[in-house]
N, C-alpha and C positions, 0 to 999 in steps of 0.2 A: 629356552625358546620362549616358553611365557613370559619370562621379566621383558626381555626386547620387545613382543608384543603388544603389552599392556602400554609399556613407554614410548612405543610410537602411537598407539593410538591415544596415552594423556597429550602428548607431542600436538595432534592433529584437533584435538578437542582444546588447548588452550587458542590456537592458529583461530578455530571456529570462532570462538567466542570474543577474542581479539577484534576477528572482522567484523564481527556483529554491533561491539562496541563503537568502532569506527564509524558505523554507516549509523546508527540508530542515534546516536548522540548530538550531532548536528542538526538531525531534523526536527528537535526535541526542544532547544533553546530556543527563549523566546527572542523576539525581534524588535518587537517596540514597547515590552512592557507592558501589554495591556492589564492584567490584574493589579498591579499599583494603581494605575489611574484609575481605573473601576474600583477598586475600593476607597476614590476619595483621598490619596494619597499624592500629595503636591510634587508636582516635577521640579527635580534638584535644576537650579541654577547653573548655567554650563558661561564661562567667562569665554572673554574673545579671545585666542591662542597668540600668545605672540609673536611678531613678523619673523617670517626665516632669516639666520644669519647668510648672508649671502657670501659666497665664495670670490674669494679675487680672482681665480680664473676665469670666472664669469662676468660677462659684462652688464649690467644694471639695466634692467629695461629701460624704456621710457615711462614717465608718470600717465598715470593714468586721467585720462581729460575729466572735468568735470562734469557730472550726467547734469541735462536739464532738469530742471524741476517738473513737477507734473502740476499744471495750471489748476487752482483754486484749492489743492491737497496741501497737507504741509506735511514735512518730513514727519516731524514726531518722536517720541522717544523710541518708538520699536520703527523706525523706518533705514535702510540700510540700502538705498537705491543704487548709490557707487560699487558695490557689490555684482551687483550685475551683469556689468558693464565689465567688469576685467575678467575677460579671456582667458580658462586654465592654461592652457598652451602656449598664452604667449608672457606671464607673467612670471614672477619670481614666487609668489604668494603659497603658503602651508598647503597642500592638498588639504581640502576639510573631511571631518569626519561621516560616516553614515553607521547609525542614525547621527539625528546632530539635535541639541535642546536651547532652547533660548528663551528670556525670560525679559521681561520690559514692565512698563509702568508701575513700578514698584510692585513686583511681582503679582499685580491683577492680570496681566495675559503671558502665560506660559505655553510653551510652544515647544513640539516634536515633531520629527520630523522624518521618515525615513523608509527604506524598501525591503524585499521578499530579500534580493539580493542587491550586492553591490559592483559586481565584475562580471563580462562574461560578454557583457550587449554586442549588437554590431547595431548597424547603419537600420534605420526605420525598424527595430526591435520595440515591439511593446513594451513600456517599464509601470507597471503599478505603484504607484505614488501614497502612502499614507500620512496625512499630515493630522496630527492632534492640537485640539487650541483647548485650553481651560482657562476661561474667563470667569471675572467675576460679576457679581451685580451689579448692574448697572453699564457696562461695557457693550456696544453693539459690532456687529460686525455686516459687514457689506458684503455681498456677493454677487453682485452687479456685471463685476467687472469677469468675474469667472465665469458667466451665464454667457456672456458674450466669449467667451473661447481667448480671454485673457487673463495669462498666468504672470504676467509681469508688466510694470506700468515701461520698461526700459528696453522691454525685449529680450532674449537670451534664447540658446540653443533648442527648445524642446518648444513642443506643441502639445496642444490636447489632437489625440486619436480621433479620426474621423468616423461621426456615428454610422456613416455608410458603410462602415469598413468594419462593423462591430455587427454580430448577431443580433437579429431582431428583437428589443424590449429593452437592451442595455443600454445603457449613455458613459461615456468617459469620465461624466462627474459624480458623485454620488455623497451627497451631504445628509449625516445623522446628527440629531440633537439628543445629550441625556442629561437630565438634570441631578446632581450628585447629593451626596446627606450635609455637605458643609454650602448649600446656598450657591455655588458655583456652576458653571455650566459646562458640559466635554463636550466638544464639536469633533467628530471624527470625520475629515474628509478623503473620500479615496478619489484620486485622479490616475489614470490611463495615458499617459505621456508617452512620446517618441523622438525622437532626434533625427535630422538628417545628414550631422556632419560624421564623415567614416572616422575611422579609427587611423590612418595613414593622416591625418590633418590632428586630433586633438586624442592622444591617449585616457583622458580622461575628461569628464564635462562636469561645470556644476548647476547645479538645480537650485532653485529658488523660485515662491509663492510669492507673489504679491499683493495683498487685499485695503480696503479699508476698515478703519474704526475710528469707535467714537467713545471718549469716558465722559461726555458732556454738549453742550450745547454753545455755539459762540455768545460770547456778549459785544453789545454794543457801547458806543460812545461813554454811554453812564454807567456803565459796568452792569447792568442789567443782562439776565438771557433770553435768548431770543428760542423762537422753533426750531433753526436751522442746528442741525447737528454740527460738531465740530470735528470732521471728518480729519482724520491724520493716515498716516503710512503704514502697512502693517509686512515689516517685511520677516517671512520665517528664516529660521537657520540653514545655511547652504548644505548641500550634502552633495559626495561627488561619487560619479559611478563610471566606473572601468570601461573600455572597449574592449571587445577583443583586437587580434590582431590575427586572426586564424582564417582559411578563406572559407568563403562560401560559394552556392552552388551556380551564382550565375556572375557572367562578365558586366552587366549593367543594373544598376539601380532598380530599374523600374522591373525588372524579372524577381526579384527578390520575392519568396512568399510571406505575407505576414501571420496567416496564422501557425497556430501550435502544428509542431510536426511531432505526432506519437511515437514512442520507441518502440524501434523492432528488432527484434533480437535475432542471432542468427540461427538458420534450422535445426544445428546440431546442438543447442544449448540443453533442451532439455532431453537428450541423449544422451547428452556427455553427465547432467545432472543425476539422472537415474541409473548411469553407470559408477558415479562416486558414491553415493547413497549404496549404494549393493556392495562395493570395494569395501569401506567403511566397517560398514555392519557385517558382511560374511561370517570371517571369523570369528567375531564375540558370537552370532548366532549358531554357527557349529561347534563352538564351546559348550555352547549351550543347551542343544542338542543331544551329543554326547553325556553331559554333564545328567539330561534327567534317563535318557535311556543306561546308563550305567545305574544312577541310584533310585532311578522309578520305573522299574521295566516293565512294557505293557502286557496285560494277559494274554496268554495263548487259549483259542478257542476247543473244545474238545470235540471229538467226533461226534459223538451225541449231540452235541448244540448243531453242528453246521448240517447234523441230516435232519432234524427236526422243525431248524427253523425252513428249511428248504419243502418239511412236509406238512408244515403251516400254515408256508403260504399257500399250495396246489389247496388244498383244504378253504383256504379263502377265498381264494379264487372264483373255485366253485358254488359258491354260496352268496357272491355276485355276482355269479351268468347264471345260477339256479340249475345247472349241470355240469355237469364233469366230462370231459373232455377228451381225446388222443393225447393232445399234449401233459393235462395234468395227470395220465397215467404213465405216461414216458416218464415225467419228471419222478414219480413216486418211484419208478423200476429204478430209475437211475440217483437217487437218494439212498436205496438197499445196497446195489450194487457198491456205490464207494463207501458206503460205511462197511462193508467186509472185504472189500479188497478184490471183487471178483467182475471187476465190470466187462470184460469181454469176454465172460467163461460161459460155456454152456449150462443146462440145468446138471447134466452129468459129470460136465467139471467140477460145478459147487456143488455136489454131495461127495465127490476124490477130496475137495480142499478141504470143508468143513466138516469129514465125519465124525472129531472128536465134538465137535460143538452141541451141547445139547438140544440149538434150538433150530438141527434143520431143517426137521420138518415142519416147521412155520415158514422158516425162511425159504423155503421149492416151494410152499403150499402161496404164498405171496406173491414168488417169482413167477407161478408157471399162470396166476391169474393173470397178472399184468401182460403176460407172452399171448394169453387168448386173446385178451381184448384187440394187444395189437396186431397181433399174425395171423389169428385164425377167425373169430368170429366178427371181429372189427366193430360189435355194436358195444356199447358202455351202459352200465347198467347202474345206477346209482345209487340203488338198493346195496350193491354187490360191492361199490367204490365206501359205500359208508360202513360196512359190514366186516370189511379190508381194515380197518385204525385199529380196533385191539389187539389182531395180530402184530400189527407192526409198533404197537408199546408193548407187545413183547419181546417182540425180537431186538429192539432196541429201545437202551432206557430210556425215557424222559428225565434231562440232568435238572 
């Protein structure tokens, strides 16, 4: 019976710790890496994935139009404006990865890019956005265009969160400067983005930053520089994020709630939880149990103790109300009595029960005090109650 025991409960304890592994593991991994870059450690180079083979049962989208240019910007080596502009849903193109890295002007600005999560959103979900820039000296960056509530010079599916719609003191944008031990600068930018398009139109959406920069100043006619910075394209790595496809709690858009809804669990959880914790544990506890009352059995108390500590206390008692009592005289009768076994017997019964006993004329001379105080004279004499204790350590030991 104990081997199957033991083997359900190893059984139940690998199950535990299984689970634990499961749930604690995930929450554990980082996300974007940030101790590499905090220690100064250059973002790996990430290439541009090559185009999907397309399938001949499928028919080839159409090309995708040329995006305008953005007047007086120039593309630049890190600018990727056509990016934009092709529609995940309706394109042939890789779904891109999240996080996602990219790396441009000859690796002076490196770029991350990526979220808490990447699946799950529905329709007007908050998504927090972290994009990291590590620039080097001499490189500016603009943020001009994000001040203004622009995340792309071309357009695309998402917005920044509206501050009215944000707890008081926060903003959807939130730009940190640190400056590193190799001369370099980290920009960490957190943006608060949302989307309006459901999940029944684009199972998945892609994200992308657009900002300026500058590694220099324009020059003029004679090749000289001028003040004017030479503002170029800065576009980050796409990263794309899941919709769900699960319903929610309202038939229209505009009923949807956007803040956090906290989890509530149901009422029987922690019932059912402090009934498997008890399930659990039971047995190994009444093994255990068993286990010390067999080889640690506790003392048994003897007569002597339980009458003495019984005429301890009436004795203390008294000596905090500074008299003695009816009741702490009951007590002292009834202390004699069950230490000889004679508690409902007359004075004449206990001299029949204990006439071989040596000691009983102590024990009547004890009894028949305690009978006056209570039956017949009813007054207590304390003289008479303290005068009473060497009889009764005679009549019974002190162990």
């Amino acid at each position: 019976m104990y081997e199957r025991f033991w083997r359900d409960r190893l059984r139940q304890a690998c199950g535990l710790v299984a689970a634990a592994v499961l749930a604690v593991v995930p929450a554990v991994l980082p996300v974007f890496g940030q101790e590499a870059v905090a220690q100064g450690q250059a973002l790996p180079v990430q290439t541009a994935p090559p185009p999907a083979a397309t399938p001949h049962a499928v028919a080839v989208p159409e090309a995708v139009p040329t995006p305008r240019p953005v007047p007086g910007i120039a593309i630049g080596d890190c600018g990727d404006l056509a990016q934009a502009m092709v529609r995940s849903y309706g394109s042939a193109t890789r779904r891109p990865a999240n996080p996602s890295m990219k790396s441009c002007e000859g690796g002076r600005i490196q770029v991350r890019v990526g979220t808490e999560r990447h699946f799950g959103y529905r329709i007007m979900d908050p998504v927090r956005v972290t994009v990291l820039l590590k620039i080097d000296p001499g490189t500016r960056i603009d943020f001009e265009s994000l001040r203004r509530g622009n995340l792309t010079f071309n357009g695309q599916e998402f917005d920044l969160v509206a501050p009215l719609a944000l707890p008081s003191g926060q903003s959807p944008v939130d730009v940190e400067a640190r400056q590193l031990r190799d001369g370099s600068t980290l920009l960490r930018i957190e943006l608060l983005v949302q989307s309006s398009v459901p999940a029944s139109v684009a199972p998945y959406l892609v994200f992308r930053l657009d900002l300026r920069y500058a590694v220099g100043n324009i020059r003029d006619a004679d090749g000289r520089e001028t003040a004017s910075p030479d503002w170029r394209v800065l576009s980050t790595a796409p990263i794309a994020l899941t919709m769900s496809s699960t319903a929610v709690a309202a038939d229209q858009f505009r009923d949807i709630a956007l803040e956090s809804v906290p989890q509530v669990l149901p009422w029987p959880t922690l019932w059912l939880l402090i009934l498997g914790v008890f399930s659990i544990l039971f047995m190994p506890g009444l093994l255990a149990v068993r286990w010390i009352n067999r080889n640690r059995p506790g003392r048994i108390q003897s007569r002597e103790e339980i009458a003495w500590r019984a005429i301890d206390e009436v004795y203390a008692s008294a000596r905090r109300n500074d008299r003695f009592s009816k009741t702490h005289v009951r007590r002292i009768a009834y202390a004699v009595r069950t230490y000889f076994g004679v508690q409902a017997a007359t004075l004449s019964e206990v001299r029949s029960r204990l006439k071989a006993d040596p000691r009983l004329s102590d024990i009547v001379d004890v009894l028949r005090a305690c009978e006056g105080v209570l039956f017949e004279s009813g007054a207590v004499d304390d003289q008479d109650m303290m005068a009473l204790r060497p009889k009764l350590e005679s009549i019974i030991p002190r162990p």
